[in-house]
N, C-alpha and C positions, 0 to 999 in steps of 0.2 A: 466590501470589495476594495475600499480604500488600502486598507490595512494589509491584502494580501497584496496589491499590486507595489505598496512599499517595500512590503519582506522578498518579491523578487526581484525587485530593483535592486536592494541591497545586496541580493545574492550576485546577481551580475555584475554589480559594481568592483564586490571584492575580487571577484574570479578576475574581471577584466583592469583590475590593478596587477595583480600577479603574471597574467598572460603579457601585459605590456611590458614590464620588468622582465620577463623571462626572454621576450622577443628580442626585447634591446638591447642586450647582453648577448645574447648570440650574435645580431647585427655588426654588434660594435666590435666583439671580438673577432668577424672577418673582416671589418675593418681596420681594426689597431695594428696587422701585420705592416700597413699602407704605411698606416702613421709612424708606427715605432721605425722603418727604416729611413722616415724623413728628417725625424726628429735626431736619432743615431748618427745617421747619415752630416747632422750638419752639429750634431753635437751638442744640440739644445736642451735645456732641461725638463725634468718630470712634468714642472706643473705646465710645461708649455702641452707639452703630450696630453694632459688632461684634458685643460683649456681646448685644443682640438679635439677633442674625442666627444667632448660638449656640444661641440659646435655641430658635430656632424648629426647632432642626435634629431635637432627637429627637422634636416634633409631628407628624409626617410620616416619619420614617426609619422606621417599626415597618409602613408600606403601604409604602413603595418595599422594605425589604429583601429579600420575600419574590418580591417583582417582578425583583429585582437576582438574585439566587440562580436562579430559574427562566432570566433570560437568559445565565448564566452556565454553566448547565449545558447548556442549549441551543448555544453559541458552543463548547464545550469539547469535546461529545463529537461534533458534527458535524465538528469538526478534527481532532480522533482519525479519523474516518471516510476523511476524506480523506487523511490519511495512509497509511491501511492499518494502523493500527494496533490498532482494533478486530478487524480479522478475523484480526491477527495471536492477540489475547485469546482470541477466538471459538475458535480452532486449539489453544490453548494445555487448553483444556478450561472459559473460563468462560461459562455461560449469561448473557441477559438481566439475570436475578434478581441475578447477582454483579457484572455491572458496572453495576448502579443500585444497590450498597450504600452507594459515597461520595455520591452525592447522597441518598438517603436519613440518611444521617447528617448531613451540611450542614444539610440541612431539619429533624433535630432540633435541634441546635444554633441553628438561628433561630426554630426556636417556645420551645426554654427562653429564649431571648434577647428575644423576641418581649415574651411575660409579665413580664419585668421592664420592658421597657419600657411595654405597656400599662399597665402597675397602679400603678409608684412612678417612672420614671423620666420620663417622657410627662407624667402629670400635678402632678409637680414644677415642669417644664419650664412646663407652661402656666401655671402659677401664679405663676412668677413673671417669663414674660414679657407677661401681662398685668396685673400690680404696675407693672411696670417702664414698658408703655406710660401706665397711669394716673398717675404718677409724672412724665413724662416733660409731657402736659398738663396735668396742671397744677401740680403743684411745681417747673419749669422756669419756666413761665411767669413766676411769683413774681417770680422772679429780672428778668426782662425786663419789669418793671416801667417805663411812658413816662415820665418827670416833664412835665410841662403836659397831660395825658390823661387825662379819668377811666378809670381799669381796671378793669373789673368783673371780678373773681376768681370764677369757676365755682362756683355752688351757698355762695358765699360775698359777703364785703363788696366796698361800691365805696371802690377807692383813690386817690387822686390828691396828686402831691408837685409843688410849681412847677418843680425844677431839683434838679440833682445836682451836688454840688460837686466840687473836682479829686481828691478819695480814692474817688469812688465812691458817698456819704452820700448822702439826698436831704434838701434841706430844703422849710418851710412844708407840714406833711402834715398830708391829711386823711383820716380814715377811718371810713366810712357803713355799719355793718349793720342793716341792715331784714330780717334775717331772720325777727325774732321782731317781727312788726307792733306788737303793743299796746306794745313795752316797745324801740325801737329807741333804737340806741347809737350816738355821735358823740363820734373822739376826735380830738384838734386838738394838733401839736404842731411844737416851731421845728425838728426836726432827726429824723436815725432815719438805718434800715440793716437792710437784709435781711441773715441771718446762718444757720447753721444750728447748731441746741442737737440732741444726741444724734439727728442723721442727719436732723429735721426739722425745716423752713426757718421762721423768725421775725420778724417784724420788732420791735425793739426801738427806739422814741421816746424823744423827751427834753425835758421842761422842755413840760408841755403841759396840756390837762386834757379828762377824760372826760365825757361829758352822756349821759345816759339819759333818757327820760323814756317816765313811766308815763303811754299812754293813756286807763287805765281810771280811775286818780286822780289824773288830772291833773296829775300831777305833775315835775317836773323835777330830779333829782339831778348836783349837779357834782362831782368829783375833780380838786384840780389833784395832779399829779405830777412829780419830777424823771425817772424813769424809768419805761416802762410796756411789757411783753412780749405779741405777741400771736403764738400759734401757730397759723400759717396753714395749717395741713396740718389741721389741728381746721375748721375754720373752710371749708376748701374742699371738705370733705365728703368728705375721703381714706377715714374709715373704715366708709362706708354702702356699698358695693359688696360685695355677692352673689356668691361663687364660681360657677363654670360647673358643670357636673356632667365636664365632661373635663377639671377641675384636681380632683378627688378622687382620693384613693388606694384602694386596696381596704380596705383598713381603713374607709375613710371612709363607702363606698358598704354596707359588711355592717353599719356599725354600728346599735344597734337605735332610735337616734334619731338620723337622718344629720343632718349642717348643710343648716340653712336656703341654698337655690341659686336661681340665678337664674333671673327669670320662674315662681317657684312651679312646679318642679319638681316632682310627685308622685312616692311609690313608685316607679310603674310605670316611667318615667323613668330612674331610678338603675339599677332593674334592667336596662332594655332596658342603659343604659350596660356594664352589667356582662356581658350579651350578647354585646353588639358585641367591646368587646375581646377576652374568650374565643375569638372566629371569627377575629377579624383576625389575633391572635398565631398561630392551630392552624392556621392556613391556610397556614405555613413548610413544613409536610411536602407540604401537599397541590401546590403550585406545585412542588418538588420534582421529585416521582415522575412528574406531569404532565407536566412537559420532558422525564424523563429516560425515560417507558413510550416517548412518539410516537417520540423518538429511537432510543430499543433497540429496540423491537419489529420483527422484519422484517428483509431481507437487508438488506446494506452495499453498496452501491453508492462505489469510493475517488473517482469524478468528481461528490461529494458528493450530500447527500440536503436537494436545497431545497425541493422538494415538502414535506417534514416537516418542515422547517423553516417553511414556511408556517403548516403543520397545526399544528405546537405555539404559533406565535405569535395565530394567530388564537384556537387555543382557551383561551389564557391572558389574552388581553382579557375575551375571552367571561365567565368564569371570575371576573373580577376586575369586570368590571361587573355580572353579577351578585347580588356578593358588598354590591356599594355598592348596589345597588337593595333589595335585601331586609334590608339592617341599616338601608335608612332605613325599610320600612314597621316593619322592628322601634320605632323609634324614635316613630313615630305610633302604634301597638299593638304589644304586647308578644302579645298574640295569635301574630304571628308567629316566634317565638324560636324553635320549633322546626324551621321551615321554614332559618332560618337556618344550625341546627345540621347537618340533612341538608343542605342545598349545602355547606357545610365539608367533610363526610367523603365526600362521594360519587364525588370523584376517587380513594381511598384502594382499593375494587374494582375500581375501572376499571383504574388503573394494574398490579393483580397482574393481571389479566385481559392486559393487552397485555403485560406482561411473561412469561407462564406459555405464554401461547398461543401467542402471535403471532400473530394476525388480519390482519397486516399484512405474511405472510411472501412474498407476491407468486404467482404464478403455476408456479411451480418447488416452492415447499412446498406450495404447495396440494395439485397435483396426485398427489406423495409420499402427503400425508399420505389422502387418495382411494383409491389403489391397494392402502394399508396396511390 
């Protein structure tokens, strides 16, 4: 028994290597439209595009895997069926119960899998693939600075250089911050160079001078300078951006005074978050047993069983919709958290039900189990 329940492990394994490659390539290619126009858009190169594309893969691979696994186990033991190879089991002396153990163990393996990626691995990911996009407009930008343009620098100064000379330099630069209305700052200088000092982007002038002037008294301060640093990553407003509540970790989310999140995020919020994930990771078994009960349950038919193959695919939509319906009312009320919890486990009886009983053992067991 050992030996067969290896050889279908195996077989699900491989299947459900391939269905996860085939998923994530679909995924990614309606994603990369996103990407490629960000990346395009600000002019950055390939590997940055990759780098992203990487990033976004564990955001989503923790709802496909469990989707991936369920098709996998569906595709595998309906091929055992057709084989003859199931009825050969059946003969051998194993019930239902023993050839749904490998996919029961698949399914834990993706719910402990599940949780590392809900909680530290997922919101790593989103953290720093939206660093990277913020990053991308606007410390790219920087860089692509027009000479005869004025550039208005996002949430920062307007800059403008006449021309760029044959190393790349720009010269006769100007640069206007009106951030700070009462007290706006004007620096003027013959030359300069975007550069980056410890990973964030600079411009460094030469031979120029600074004017401030106070509003409130009236005042006008000069600086002339040989050399003058401004760090435009400061300046662009890199570090006023608000985490999401799907870039926290669990540590983040238990802690007893969480980071401040985006759009004023309350408690409730965090929690639903911590919710949501808990169902999405636990929902590995449940997809599981659901492929593998419709499957086993009921005689073997070797000129396959597509009828159940319906049955498990429709109710695994069903199942997965939902899943997405009620983790969003969690998300508007937390009210709803427990409702959530019960759709998670409620495939967990059903599937010892169709696997114990058979419900679904057709008109030949029925009528046995009748007479008995």
């Amino acid at each position: 028994m050992l030996l067969i329940h290896r050889y279908i492990l195996r077989q699900i394994l491989i299947t459900l290597a391939f269905t996860s490659v085939a998923v994530t390539i679909v995924v990614l290619f309606t994603q990369s439209f996103r990407l490629l126009s960000l990346v395009i858009d600000n002019s950055a190169s390939l590997l940055i595009f990759l780098h992203l594309a990487l990033l976004t893969i564990p955001t989503f691979f923790g709802i496909i895997m469990p989707i991936g696994l369920a098709i996998s186990i569906v595709f595998v033991y309906q091929r055992l069926a057709t084989d003859s190879e199931l009825i050969i089991m059946r003969t051998a002396g194993m019930d239902a119960v023993a050839l749904a153990k490998p996919a029961l163990l698949l399914g834990i393996g993706a719910t402990i899998f599940g949780f590392l990626l809900a909680f530290w691995i997922a919101p790593w990911a989103n953290r720093e693939l939206v660093s990277m996009q913020y990053k991308i407009r606007n410390e790219f930008s920087i860089y692509l600075l027009r000479p005869g343009v004025f550039n208005d620098i996002p949430k920062g100064p307007t800059f403008y250089a006449r021309r760029r000379d044959r190393h790349g330099g720009l010269e006769n630069i100007l640069i206007h911050d009106n951030r700070k209305p009462e007290a706006p700052v004007t620096v003027m200088a013959e030359r300069g160079q975007v550069t980056t000092v410890d990973g964030e982007p600079r411009v460094i002038v030469y031979h120029g001078q600074r004017q401030e002037y106070d509003r409130v008294k009236h005042r006008l301060s000069v600086l002339d300078f040989e050399q003058y640093s401004l760090n435009l990553a400061l300046l662009s407003g890199a570090s006023d951006r608000l985490p999401d509540p799907r870039e926290l970790s669990l540590e983040d989310l238990l802690a007893a005074t969480p980071p401040a999140t985006k759009n004023s995020s309350g408690p409730d919020r965090l929690r639903a978050e911590i919710h949501q994930r808990i169902c999405t990771a636990g929902g590995g078994v449940a997809f599981a047993l659901l492929a593998a009960s419709i499957l086993l349950s009921g005689q073997f038919n070797r000129r396959g069983m597509s009828s159940r193959v319906i049955i498990a695919a429709l109710t695994l939509i069903l199942f997965q919709a939902m899943l997405l319906w009620v983790g969003n009312l969690v998300a508007r009320n937390i009210g709803f958290a427990p409702l959530l919890y019960i759709l998670t486990v409620t495939p967990l009886p059903l599937a010892w039900v169709l696997l114990r009983h058979n419900p679904m053992a057709g008109s030949f067991s029925f009528a046995r189990w009748r007479r008995a």
